[in-house]
TIGU-29332 format. One record per atom (N, C-alpha, C): x, y, z; residue number from 0; atom name. Coordinates in nm, 2 decimals, m for minus. Layout:
BEGIN
[[X, Y, Z], NUM, CA]
...
# end
This chain:
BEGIN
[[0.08, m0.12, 0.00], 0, N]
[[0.00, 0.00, 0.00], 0, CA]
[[0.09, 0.12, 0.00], 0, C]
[[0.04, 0.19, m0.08], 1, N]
[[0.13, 0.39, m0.10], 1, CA]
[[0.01, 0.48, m0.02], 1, C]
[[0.10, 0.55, 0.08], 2, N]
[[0.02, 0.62, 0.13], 2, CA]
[[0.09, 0.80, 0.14], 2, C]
[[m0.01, 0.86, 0.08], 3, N]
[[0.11, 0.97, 0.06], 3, CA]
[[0.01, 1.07, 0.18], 3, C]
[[0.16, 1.14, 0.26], 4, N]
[[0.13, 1.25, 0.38], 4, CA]
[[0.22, 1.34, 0.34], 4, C]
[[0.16, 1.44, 0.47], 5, N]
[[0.23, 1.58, 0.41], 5, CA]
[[0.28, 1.61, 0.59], 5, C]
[[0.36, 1.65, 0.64], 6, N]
[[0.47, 1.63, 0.73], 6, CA]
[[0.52, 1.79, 0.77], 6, C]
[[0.46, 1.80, 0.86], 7, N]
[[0.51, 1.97, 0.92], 7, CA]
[[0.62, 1.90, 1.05], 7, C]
[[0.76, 1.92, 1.03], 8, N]
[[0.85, 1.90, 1.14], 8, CA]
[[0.88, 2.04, 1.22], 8, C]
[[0.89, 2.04, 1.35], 9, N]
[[0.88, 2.15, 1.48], 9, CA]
[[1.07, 2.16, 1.50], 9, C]
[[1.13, 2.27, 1.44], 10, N]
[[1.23, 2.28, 1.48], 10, CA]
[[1.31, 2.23, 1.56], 10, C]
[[1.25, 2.19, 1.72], 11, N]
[[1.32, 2.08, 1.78], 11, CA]
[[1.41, 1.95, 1.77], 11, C]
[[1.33, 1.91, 1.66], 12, N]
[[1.36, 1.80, 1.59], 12, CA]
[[1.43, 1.76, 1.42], 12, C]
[[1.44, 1.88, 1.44], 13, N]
[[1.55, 1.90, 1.27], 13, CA]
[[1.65, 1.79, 1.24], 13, C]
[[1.73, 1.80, 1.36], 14, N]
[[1.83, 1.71, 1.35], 14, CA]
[[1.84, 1.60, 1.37], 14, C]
[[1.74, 1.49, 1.38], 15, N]
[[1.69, 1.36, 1.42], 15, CA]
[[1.68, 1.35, 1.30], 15, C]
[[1.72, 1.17, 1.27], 16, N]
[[1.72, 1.14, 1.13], 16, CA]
[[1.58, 1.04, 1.15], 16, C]
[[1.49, 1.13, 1.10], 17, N]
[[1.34, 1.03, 1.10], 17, CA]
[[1.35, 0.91, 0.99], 17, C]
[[1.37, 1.00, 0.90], 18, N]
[[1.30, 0.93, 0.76], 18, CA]
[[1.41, 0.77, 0.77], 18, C]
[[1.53, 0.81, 0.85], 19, N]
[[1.64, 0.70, 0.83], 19, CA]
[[1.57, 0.55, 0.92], 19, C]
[[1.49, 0.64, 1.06], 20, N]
[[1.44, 0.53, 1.14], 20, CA]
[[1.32, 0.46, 1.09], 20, C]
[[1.22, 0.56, 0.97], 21, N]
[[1.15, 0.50, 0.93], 21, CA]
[[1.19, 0.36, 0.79], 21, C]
[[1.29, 0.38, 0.78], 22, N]
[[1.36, 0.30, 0.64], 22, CA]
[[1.42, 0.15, 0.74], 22, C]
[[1.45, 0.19, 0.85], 23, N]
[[1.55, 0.08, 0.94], 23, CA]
[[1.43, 0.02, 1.06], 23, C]
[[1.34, 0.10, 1.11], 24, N]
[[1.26, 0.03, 1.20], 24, CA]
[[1.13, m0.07, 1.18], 24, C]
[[1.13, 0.02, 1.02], 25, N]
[[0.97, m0.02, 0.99], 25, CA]
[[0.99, m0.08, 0.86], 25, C]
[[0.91, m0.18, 0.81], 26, N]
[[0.92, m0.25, 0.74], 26, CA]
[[0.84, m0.16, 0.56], 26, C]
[[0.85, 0.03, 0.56], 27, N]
[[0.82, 0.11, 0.49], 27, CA]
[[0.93, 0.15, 0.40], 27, C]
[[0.90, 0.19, 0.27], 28, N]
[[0.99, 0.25, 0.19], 28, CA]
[[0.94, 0.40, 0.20], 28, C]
[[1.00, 0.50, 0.25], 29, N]
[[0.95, 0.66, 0.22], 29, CA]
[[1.04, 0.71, 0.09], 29, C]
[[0.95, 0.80, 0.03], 30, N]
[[0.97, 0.84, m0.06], 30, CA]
[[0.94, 1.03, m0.08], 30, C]
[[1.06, 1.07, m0.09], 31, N]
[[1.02, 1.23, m0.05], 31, CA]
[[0.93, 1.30, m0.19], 31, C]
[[0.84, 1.36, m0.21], 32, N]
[[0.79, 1.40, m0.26], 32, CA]
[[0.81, 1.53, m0.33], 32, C]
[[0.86, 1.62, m0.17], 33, N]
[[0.88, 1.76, m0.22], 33, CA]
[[0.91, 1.76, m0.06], 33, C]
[[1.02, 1.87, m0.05], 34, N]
[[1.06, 1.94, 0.12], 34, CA]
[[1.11, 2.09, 0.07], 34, C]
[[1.07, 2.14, 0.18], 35, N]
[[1.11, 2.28, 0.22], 35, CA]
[[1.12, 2.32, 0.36], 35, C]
[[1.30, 2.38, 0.36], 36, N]
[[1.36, 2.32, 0.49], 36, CA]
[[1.39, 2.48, 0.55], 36, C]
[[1.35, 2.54, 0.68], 37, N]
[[1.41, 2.65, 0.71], 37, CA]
[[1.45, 2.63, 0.82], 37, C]
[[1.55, 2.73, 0.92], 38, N]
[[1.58, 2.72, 1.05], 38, CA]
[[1.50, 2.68, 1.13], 38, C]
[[1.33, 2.72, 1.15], 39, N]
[[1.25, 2.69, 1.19], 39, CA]
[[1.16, 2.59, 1.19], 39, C]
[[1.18, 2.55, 1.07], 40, N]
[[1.04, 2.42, 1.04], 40, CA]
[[1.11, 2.38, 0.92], 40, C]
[[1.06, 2.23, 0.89], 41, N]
[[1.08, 2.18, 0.81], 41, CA]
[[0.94, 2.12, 0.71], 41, C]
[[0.90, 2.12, 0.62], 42, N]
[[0.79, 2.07, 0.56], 42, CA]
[[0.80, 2.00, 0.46], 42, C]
[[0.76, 1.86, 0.46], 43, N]
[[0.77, 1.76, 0.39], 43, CA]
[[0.65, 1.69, 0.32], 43, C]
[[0.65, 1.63, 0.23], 44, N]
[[0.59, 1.56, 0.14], 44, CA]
[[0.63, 1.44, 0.04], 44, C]
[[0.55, 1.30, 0.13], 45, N]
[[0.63, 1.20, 0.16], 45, CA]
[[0.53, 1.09, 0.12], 45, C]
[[0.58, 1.00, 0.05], 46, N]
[[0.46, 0.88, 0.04], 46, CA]
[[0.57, 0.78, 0.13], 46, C]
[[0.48, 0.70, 0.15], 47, N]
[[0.54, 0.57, 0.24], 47, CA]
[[0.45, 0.45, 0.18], 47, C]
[[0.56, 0.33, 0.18], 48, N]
[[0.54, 0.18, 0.05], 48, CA]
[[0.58, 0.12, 0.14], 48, C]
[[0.45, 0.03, 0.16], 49, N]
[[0.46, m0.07, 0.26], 49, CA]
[[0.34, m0.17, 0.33], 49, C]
[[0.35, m0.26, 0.40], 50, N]
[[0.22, m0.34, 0.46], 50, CA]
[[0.08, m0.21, 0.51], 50, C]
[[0.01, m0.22, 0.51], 51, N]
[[m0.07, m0.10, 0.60], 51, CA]
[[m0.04, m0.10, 0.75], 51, C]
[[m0.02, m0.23, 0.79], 52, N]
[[m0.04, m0.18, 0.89], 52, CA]
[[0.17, m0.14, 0.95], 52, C]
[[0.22, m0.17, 0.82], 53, N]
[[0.36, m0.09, 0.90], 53, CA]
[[0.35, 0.08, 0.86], 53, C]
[[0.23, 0.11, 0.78], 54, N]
[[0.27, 0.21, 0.72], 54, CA]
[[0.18, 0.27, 0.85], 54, C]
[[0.08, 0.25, 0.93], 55, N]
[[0.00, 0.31, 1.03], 55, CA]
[[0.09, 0.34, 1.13], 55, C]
[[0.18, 0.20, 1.18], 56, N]
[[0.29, 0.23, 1.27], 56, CA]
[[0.41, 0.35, 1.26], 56, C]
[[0.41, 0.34, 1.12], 57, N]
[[0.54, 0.43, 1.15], 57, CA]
[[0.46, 0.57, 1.14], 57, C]
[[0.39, 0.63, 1.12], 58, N]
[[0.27, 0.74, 1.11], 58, CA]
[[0.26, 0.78, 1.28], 58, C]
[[0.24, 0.67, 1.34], 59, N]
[[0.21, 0.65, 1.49], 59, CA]
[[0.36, 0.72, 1.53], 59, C]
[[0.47, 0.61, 1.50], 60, N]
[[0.59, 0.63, 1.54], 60, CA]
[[0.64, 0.86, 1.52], 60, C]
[[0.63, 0.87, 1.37], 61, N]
[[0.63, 1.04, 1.35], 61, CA]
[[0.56, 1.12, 1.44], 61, C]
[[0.44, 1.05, 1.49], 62, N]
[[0.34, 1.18, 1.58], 62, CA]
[[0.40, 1.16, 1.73], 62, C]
[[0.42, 1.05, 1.75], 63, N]
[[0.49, 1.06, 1.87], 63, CA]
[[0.64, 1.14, 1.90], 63, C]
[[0.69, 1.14, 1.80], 64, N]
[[0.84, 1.26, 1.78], 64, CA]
[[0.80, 1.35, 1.78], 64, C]
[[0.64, 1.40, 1.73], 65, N]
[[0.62, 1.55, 1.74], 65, CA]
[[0.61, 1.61, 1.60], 65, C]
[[0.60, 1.55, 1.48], 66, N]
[[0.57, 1.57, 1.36], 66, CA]
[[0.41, 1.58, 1.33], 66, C]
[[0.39, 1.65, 1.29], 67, N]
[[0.28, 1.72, 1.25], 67, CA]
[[0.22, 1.61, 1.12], 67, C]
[[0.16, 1.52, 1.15], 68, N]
[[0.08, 1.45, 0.99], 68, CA]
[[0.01, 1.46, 0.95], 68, C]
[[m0.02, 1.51, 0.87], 69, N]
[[m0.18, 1.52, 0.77], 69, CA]
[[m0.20, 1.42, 0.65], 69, C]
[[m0.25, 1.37, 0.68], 70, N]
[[m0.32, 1.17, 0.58], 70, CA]
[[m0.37, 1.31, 0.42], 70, C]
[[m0.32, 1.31, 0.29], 71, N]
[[m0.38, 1.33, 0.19], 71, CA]
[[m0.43, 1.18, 0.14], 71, C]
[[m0.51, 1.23, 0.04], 72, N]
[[m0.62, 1.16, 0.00], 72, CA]
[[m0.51, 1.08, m0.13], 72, C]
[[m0.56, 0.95, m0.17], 73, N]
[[m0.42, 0.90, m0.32], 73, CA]
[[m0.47, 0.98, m0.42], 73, C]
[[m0.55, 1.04, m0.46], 74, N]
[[m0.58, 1.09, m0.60], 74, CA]
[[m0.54, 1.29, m0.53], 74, C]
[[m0.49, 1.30, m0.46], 75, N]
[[m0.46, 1.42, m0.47], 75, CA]
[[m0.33, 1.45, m0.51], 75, C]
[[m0.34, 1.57, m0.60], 76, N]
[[m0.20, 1.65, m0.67], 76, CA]
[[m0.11, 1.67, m0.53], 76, C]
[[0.02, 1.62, m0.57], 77, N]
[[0.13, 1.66, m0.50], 77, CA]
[[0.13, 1.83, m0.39], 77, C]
[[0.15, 1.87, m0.27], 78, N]
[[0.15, 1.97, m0.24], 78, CA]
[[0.28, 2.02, m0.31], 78, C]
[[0.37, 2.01, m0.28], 79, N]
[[0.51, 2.08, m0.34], 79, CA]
[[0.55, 2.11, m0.49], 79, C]
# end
């Protein structure tokens, strides 16, 4: 299953390598879509390839770091 999200990261956490934990913990392929990265925030646009229910966990896993997820719909145009 491809599930494509759009990903608001909170400054705090810039420097944490998510996308690396989501490639190594979870049995997901992420795929960056489109990012725009400032001192302050980071905003991303990301599909994730994988079981559903690893792709629910690692969704689970991002909001618990404090990333911001918003579930887009599959037939929606790319934000970025």
């Amino acid at each position: 299953m491809k599930r494509k999200i759009f990903l608001s990261f909170p400054q705090k956490i810039l420097g944490e390598p998510l996308l690396y934990t989501l490639g190594k913990n979870f049995k997901v392929v992420p795929n960056i879509q489109g990012a725009s990265i400032s001192k302050d925030v980071a905003l991303m646009a990301l599909e994730l390839d994988g079981d559903e229910a690893e792709v629910e966990r690692a969704i689970v896993f991002l909001r618990e770091k404090g990333v911001d997820v918003e579930l887009l719909k599959a037939d929606a145009p790319d934000r970025m």
